[in-house]
PLY file of the C-alpha trace (Angstrom):
ply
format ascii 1.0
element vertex 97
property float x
property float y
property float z
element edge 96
property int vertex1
property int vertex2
end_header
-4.00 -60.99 -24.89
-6.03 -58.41 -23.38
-10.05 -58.76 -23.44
-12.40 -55.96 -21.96
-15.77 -56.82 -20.95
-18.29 -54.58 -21.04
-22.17 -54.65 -21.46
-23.50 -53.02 -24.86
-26.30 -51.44 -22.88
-25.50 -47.44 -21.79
-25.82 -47.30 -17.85
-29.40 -46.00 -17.13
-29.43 -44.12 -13.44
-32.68 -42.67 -12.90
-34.56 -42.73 -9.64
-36.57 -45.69 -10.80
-34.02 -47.87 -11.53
-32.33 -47.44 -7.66
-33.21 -49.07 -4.77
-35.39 -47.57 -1.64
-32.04 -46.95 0.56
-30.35 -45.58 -2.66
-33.53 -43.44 -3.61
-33.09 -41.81 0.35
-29.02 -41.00 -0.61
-29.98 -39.84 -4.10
-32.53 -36.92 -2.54
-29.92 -35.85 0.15
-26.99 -35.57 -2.33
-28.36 -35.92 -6.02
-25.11 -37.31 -7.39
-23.98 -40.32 -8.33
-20.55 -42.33 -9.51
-19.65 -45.10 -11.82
-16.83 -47.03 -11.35
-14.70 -50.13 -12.69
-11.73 -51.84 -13.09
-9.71 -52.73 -15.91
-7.60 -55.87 -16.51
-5.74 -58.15 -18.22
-8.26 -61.24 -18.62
-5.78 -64.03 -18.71
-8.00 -66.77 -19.54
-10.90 -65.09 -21.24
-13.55 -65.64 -18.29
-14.69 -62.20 -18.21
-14.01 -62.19 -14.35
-11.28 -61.01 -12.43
-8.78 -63.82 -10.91
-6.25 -63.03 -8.57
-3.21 -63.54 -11.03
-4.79 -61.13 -13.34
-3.64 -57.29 -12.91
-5.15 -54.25 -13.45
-4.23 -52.11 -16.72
-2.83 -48.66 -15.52
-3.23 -45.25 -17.64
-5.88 -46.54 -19.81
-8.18 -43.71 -21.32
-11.76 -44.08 -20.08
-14.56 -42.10 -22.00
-17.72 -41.28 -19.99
-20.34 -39.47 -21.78
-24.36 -38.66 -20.92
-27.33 -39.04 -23.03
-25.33 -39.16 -25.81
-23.85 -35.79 -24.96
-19.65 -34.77 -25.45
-17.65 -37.00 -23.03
-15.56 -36.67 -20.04
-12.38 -38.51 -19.53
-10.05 -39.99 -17.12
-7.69 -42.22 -16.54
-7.08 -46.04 -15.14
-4.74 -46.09 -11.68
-1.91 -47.88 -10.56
-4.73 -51.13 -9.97
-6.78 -50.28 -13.39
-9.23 -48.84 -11.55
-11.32 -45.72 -12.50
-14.73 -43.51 -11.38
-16.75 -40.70 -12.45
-17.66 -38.93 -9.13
-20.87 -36.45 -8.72
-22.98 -37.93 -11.57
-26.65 -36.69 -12.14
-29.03 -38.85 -12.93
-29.43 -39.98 -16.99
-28.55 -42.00 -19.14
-24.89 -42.88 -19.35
-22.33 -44.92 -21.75
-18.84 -45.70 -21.08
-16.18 -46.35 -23.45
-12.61 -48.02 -23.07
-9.77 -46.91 -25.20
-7.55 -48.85 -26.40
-4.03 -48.27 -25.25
0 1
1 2
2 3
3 4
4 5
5 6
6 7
7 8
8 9
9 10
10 11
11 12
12 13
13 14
14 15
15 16
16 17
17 18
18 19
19 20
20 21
21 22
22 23
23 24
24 25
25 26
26 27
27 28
28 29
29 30
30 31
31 32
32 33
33 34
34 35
35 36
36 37
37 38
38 39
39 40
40 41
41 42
42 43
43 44
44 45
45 46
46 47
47 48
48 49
49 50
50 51
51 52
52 53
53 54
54 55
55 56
56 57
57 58
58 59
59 60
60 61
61 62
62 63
63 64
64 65
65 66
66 67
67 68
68 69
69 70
70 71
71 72
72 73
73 74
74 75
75 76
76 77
77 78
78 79
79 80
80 81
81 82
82 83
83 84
84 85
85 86
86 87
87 88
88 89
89 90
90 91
91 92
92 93
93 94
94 95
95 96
C-alpha cells in the first residue's frame, strides 16, 4: 500500500507569511524553493519511519496561482524541490505512478 500525505491547502509564500530572518534572505535573493519527500507509508501514520523508503521517479506537478505547471521528478530517496520560486501562491500535485 502506498499513502501520500499532503495538505489540501495550496502553499501560500508571500512576505507576510515568512519569518523576520527569512523576510532579510527573501530581499537579498527574492526566490524561494519547496521541497518534499515521497514514501511508502507502511503503516499509514502519515510520518516517515526509518523502514519506510522513498518512492523514486515519481512525477511531481508544481504550479502557481493556478497558472500551467512545472514538473519534475522524485530521486533515488523520493525526494524532490522546486528551486528559485517567487513569491505566490503555490499548489503541488503528486502523480500517481
Amino acid at each position: 500500500m502506498i499513502s501520500l500525505v499532503e495538505s489540501q491547502q495550496p502553499f501560500n509564500i508571500t512576505e507576510s507569511a515568512l519569518s523576520a530572518e527569512a523576510k532579510s534572505l527573501l530581499s537579498s535573493t527574492n526566490l524561494l524553493s519547496i521541497n518534499g519527500t515521497i514514501f511508502q507509508d507502511l503503516n499509514s501514520n502519515a510520518k516517515r519511519d526509518s523502514e519506510e523508503i522513498g518512492l523514486i521517479g515519481w512525477t511531481i506537478k508544481l504550479s502557481r496561482n493556478g497558472s500551467e505547471s512545472i514538473a519534475t521528478r522524485t530521486d533515488g530517496f523520493g525526494h524532490y524541490a522546486f528551486n528559485n520560486l517567487e513569491p505566490g501562491v503555490y499548489s503541488v500535485v503528486y502523480l500517481l505512478n
